[in-house]
Steps between C-alpha positions, in 0.01 A plus 500: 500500500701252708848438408760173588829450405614106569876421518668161518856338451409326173239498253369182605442661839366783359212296273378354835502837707293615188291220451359588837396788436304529157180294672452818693498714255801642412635550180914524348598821426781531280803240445698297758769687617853394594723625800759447657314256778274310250192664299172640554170575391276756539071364565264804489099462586251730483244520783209393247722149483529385834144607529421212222690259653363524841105443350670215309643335831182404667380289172841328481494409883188302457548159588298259219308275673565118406204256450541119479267331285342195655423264203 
């Protein structure tokens, strides 16, 4: 079990740190918490996870072939 705590000066900050992360995997883990600097999350992923998301990668990163129709 992986764990990742993100921290950032505001919450908008923090929502984009964040937002990075969940396509890999990772989960929140309890609330948002404030501190003194700004707030912070904790992300945890379990090895089974980032397992799934690395099989998934090679079907997303497939380029679609185009085809023009000659009428």
């Amino acid at each position: 079990m992986e764990y990742n705590i993100i921290i950032a000066a505001d919450l908008e900050g923090l929502a984009l740190e964040v937002a990075a992360f969940l396509p890999q995997g990772w989960r929140l883990k309890g609330a948002i918490v404030e501190h003194m600097d700004g707030y912070a999350q904790q992300l945890i992923r379990f090895p089974k996870d980032s397992i799934k998301v690395q099989q998934q990668q090679p079907a997303a990163n497939q380029r679609q072939r185009r085809t023009k129709w000659i009428e």
